[in-house]
C-alpha positions as CSV (number, residue, x, y, z in Angstrom):
1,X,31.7,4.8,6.3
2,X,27.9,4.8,5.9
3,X,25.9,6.3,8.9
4,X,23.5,4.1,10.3
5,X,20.3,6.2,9.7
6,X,21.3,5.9,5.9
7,X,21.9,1.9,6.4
8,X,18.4,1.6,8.2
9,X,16.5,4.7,7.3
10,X,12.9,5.2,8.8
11,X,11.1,5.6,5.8
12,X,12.0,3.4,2.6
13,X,10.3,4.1,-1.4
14,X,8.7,1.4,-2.6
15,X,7.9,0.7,-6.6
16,X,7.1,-2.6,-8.2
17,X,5.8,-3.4,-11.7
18,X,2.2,-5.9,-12.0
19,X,2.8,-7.2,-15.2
20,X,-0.4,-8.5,-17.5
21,X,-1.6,-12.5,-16.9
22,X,-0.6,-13.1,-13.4
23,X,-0.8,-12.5,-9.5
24,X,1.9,-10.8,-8.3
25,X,2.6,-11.1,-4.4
26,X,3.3,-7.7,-2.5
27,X,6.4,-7.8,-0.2
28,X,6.2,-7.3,3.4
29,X,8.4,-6.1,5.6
30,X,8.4,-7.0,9.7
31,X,7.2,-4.3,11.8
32,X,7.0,-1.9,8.7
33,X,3.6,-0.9,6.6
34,X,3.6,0.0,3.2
35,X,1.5,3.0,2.3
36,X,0.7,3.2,-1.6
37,X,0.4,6.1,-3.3
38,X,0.3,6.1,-7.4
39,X,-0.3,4.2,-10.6
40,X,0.8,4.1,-13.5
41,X,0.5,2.2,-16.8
42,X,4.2,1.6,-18.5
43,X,2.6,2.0,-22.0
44,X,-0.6,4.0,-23.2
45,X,-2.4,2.0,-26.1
46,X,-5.2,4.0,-27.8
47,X,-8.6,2.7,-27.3
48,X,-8.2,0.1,-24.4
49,X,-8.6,0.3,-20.9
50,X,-6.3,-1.6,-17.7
51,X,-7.8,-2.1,-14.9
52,X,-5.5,-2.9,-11.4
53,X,-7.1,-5.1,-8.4
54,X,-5.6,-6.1,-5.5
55,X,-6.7,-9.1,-2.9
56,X,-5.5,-9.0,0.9
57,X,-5.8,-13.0,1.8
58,X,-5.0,-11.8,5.8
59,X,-8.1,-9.4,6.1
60,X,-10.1,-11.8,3.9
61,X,-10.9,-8.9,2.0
62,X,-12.5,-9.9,-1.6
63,X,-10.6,-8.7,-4.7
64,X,-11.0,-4.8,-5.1
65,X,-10.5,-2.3,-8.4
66,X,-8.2,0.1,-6.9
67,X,-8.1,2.2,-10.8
68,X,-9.0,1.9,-13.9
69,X,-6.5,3.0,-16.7
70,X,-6.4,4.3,-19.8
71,X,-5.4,6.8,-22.5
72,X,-7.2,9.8,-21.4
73,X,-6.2,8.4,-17.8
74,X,-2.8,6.8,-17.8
75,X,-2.0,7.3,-13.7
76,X,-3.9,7.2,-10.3
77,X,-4.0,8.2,-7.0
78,X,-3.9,5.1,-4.6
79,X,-4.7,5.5,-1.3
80,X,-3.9,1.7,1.0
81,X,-2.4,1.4,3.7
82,X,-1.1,-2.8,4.2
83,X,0.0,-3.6,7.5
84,X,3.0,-6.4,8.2
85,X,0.3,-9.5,8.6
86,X,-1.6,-8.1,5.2
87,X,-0.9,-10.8,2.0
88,X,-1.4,-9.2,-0.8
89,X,-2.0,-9.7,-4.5
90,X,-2.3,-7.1,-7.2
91,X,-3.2,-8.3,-10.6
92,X,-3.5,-6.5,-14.3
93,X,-6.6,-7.0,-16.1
94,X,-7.9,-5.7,-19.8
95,X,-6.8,-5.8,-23.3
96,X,-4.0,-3.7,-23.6
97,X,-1.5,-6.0,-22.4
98,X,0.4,-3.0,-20.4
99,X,1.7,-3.4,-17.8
100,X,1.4,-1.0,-13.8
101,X,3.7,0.6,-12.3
102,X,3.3,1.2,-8.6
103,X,5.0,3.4,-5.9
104,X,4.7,3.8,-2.0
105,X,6.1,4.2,0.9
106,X,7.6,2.0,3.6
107,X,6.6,3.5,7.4
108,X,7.4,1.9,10.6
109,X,4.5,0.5,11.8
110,X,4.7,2.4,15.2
111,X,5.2,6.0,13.8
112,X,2.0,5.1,12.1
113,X,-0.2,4.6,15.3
114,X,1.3,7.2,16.6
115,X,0.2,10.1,14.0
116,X,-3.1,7.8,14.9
117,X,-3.3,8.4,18.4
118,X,-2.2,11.9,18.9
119,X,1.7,11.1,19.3
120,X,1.1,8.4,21.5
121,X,3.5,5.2,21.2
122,X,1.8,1.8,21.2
123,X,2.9,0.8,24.5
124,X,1.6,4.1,26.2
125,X,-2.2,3.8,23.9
126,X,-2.6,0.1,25.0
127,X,-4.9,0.0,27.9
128,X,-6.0,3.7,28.1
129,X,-9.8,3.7,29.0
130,X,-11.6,6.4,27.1
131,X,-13.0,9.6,29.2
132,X,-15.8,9.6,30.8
133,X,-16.9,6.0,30.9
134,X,-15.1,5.3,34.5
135,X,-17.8,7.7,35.6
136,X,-20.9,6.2,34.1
């Protein structure tokens, strides 16, 4: 029998493959955000360069190079955080025709905000005034 912190752990891996000549839609998860952390292309091919971009439609954010790949380069760092209500496209572009792998992390959304607000859950953040300004 499975325990259930191994049927619904805290913190999940996350990998997909963006394949060359079309959008691809990021998952989402309810109440979970997905932190990503690397890419990398699938195949080097000498002499060309990949170039990875995502668009979040919720933020209204326009589309953004997040690395440029290549030979001498063939994986990146990626640092984005997308919440639950972030829609999200990442897309290949170039000549190689590779495609990009690319990995993360699942987090529950609350453990987040907390690290973000010293330890404090969301319910106990949420109407805190900030020092000083009752006294002003």
């Amino acid at each position: 029998m499975a325990s259930s912190a191994f049927a619904n752990p805290q913190y999940e891996f996350f990998s997909i493959v963006i394949v060359p000549g079309a959008a691809t839609v990021l998952p989402r998860k309810p109440g979970r955000v997905l932190l990503l952390k690397q890419a990398a292309l699938a195949k080097v091919v000498e002499g060309s360069t990949t170039r990875l971009t995502i668009k979040c439609s919720a933020t209204g954010m326009q589309e953004l190079a997040l690395c440029t790949l290549s030979n001498e380069a063939a994986q990146c760092t990626v640092s984005l955080t997308l919440g639950p209500a972030d829609q999200a496209t990442m897309q290949v572009h170039g000549k190689s025709n590779s495609s990009i792998h690319v990995c993360g992390t699942w987090v529950p959304a609350d453990d987040l905000l907390m690290a973000n607000e010293g330890g404090k859950r969301a319910d106990e953040v949420e109407g805190e005034e900030v020092k000083g300004e009752e006294e002003e």
